[in-house]
N, CA, C and O of each residue as an XYZ file, in Angstrom:
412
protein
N      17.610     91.685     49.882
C      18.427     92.637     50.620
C      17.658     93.956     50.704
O      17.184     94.413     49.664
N      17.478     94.677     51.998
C      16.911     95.907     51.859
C      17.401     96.766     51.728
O      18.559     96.866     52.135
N      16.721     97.886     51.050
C      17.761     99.453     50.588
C      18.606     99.890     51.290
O      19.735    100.259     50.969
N      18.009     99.879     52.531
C      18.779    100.464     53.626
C      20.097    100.012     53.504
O      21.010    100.722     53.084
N      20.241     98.647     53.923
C      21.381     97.647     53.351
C      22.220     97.841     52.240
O      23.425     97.657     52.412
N      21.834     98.157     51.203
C      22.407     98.887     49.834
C      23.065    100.218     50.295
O      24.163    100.629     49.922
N      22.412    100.684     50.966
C      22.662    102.472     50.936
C      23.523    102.309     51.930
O      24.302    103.257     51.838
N      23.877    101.527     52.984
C      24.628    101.481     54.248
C      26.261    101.048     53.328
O      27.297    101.705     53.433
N      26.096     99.904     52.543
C      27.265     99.201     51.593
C      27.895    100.293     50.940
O      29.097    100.551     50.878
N      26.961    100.879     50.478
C      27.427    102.120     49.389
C      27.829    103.916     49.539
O      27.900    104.879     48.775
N      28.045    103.612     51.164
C      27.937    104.808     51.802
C      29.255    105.939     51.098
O      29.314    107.168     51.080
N      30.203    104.872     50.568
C      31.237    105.479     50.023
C      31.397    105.635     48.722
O      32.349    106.213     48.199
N      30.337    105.049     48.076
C      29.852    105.277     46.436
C      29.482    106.805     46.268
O      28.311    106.798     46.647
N      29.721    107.852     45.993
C      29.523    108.750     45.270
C      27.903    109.124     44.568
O      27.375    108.662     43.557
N      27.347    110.245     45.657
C      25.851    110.120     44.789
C      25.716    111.282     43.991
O      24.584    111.694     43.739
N      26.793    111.909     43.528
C      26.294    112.980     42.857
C      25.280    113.999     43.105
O      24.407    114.437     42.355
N      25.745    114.453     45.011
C      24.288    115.084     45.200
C      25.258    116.427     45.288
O      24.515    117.384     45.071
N      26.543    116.868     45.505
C      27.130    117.365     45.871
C      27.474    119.104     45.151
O      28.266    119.000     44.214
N      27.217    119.979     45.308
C      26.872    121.362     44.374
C      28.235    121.897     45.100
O      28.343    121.897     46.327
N      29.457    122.437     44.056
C      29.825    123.024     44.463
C      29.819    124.789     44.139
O      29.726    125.449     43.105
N      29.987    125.176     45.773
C      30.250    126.721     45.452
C      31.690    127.546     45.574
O      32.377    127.909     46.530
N      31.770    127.624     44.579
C      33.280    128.603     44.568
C      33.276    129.396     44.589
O      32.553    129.998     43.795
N      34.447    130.420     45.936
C      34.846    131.204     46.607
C      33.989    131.568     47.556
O      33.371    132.628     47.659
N      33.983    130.415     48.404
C      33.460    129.719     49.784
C      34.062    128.717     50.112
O      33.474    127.643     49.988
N      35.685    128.749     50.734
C      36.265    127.812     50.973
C      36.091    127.188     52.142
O      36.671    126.175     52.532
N      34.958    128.069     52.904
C      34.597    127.215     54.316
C      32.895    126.648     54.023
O      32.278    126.267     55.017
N      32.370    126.620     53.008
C      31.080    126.663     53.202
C      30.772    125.584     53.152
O      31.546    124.811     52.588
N      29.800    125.185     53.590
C      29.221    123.819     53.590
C      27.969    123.404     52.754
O      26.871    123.604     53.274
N      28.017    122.931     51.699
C      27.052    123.025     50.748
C      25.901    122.646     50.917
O      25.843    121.753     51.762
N      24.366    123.097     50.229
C      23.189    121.712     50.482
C      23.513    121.385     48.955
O      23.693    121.961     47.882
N      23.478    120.188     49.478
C      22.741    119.030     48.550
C      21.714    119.289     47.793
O      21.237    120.399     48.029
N      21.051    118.547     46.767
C      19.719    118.903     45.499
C      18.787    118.210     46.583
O      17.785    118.699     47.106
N      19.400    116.844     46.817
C      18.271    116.477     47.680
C      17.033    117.131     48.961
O      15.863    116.771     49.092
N      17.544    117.831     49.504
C      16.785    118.545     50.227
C      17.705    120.116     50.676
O      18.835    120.020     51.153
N      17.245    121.086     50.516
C      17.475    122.119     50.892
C      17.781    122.539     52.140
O      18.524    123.464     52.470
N      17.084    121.710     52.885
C      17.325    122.087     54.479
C      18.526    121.244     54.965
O      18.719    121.512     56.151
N      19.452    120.281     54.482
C      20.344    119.211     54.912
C      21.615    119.480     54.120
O      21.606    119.124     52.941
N      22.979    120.205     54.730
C      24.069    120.396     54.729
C      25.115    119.324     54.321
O      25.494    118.770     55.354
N      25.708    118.831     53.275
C      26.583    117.679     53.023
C      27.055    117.028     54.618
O      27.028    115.822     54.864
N      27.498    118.137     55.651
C      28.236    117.307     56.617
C      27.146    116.588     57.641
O      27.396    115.675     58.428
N      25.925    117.215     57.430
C      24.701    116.745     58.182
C      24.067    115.104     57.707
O      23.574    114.156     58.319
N      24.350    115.362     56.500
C      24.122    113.990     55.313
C      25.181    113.216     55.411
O      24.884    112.028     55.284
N      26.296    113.417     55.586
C      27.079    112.427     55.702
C      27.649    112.111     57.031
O      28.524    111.262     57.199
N      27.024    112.956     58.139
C      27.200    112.386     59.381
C      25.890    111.362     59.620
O      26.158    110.405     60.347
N      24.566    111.421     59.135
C      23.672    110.704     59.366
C      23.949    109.501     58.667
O      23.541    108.484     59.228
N      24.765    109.302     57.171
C      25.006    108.170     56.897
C      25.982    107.348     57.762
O      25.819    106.129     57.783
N      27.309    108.080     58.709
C      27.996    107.436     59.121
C      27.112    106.692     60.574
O      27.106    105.466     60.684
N      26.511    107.445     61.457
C      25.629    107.364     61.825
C      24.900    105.926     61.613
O      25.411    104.936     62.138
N      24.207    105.856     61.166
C      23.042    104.967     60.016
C      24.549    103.155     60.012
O      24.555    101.975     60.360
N      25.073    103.724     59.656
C      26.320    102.501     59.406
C      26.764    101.922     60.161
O      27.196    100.773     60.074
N      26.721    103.191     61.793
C      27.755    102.750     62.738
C      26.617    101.802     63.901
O      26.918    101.002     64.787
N      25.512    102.204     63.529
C      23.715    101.797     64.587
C      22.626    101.004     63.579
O      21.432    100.834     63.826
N      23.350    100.563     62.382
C      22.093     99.925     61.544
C      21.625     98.962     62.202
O      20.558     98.503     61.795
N      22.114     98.486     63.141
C      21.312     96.824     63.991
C      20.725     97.893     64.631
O      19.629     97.339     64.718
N      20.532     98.994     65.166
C      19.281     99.637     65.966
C      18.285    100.131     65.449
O      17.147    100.194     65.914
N      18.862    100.676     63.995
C      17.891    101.100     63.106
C      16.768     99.977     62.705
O      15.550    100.147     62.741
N      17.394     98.910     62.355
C      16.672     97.779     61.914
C      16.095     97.091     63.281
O      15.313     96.189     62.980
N      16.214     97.212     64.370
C      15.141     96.570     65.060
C      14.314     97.681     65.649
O      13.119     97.389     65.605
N      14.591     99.051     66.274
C      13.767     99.995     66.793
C      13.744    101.225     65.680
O      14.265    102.195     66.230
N      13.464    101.461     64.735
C      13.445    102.924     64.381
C      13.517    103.890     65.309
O      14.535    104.554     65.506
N      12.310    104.040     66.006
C      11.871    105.335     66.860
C      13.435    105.452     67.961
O      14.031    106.527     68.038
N      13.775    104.577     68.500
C      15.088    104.490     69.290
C      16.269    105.145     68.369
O      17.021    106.055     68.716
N      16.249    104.282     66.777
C      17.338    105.002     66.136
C      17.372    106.703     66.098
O      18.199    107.443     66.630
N      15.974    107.125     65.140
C      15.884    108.218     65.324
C      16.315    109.475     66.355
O      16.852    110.549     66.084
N      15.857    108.907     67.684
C      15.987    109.938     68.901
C      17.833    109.810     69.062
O      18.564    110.616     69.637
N      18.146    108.815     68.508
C      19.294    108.953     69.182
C      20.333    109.583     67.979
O      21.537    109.795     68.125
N      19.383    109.864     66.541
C      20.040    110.369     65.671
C      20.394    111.602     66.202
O      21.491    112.077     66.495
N      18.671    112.252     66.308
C      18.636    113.665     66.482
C      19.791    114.368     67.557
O      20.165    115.513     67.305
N      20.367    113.618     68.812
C      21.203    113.929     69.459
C      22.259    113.688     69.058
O      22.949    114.590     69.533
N      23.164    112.783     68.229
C      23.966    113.009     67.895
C      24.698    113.896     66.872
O      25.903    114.129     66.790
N      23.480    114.418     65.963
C      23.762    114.967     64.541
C      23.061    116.244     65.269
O      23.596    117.145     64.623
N      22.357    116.784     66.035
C      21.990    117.994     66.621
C      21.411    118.605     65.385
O      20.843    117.968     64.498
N      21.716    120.615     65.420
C      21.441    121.039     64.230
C      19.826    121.185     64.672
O      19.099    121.717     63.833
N      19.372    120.859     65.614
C      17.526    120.818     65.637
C      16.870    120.641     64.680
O      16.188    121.427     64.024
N      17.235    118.616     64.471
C      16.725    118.127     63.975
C      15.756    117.251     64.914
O      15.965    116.975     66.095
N      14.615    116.864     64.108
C      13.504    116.075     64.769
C      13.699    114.853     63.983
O      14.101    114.662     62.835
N      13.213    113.911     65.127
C      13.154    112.063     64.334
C      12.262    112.153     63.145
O      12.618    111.421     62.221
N      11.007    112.991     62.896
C      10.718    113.003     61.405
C      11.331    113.514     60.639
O      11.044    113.152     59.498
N      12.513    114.629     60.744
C      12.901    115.033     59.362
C      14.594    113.962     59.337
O      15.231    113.758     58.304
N      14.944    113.502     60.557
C      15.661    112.151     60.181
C      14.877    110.817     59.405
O      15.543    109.901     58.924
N      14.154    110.828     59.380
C      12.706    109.656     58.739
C      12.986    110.049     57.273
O      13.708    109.400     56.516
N      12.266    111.297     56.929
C      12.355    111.980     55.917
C      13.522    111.914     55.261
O      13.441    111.259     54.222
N      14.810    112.458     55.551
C      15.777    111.994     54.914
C      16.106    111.029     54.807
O      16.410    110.849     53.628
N      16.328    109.765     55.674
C      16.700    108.281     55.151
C      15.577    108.470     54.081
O      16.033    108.958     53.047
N      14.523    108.274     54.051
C      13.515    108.149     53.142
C      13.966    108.400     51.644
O      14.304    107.521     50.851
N      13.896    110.052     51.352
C      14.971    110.855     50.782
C      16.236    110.231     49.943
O      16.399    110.419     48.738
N      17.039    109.517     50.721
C      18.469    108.923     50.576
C      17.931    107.827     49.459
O      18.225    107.719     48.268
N      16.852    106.898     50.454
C      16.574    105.641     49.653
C      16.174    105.746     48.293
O      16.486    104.932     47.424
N      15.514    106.709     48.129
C      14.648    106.987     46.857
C      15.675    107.546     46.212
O      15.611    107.184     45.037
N      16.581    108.241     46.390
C      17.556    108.925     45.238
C      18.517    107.334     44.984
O      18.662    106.874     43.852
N      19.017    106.749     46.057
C      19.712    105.266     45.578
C      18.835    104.519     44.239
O      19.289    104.372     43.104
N      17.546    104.129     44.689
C      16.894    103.606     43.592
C      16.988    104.060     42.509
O      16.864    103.416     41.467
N      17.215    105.203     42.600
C      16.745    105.770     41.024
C      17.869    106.061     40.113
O      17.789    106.285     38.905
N      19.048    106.025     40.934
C      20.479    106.008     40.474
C      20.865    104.330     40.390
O      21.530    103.796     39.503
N      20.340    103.769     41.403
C      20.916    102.485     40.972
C      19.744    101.882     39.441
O      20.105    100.893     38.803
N      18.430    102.620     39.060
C      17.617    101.775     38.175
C      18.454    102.575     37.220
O      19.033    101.755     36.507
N      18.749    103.658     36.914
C      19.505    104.075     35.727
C      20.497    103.611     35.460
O      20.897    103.675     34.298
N      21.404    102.839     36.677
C      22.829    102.588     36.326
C      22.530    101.356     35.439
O      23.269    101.072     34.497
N      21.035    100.365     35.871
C      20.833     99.129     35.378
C      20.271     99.086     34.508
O      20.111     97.950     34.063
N      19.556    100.378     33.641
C      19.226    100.496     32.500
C      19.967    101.054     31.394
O      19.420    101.179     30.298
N      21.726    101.560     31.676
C      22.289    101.513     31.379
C      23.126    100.567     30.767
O      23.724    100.481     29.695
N      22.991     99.900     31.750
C      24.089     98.231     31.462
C      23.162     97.514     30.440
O      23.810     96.704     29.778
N      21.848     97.560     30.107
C      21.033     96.663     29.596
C      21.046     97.243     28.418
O      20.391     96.769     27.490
């Protein structure tokens, strides 16, 4: 099964990327993961990602362009690259701890 696949399943699993700031009841937080990517930016690209994974998985470059227009924000198909990228690597490393936990 590929990550992507994992990370698409688990979109509603909880990654603990989430910082909150109090007394900013409108603000929109970043994430640890990358500084430049807004929780609602991250979790519109996952819904995104969930709702087009058969496009993702046969064209990238198609997924991408059509990320960047939907999620706007002037983003480019590499720093959509970059973050799935990003995403995958924080899953792994939360899912190898969860399994070195259990062991």
């Amino acid at each position: 099964m590929s990550h992507l696949l994992k990370i698409k399943k688990s979109i509603h699993k909880p990654l603990n990327l989430k910082i909150s700031v109090e007394g900013e009841p409108d603000s929109d937080e970043f994430i640890s993961s990358s500084k430049f990517w807004k929780n609602s930016k991250t979790k519109a690209l996952l819904s995104f990602l969930a709702e087009n994974f058969d496009i993702y998985c046969k064209n990238k470059i198609k997924f991408y362009a059509a990320t960047v227009i939907e999620i706007g924000n002037n983003r480019t198909s590499t720093q959509v690259n970059n973050k799935i990228q990003s995403l995958q690597s924080i899953y792994k490393k939360e899912n190898k701890e969860e399994t070195d936990k259990a062991n």
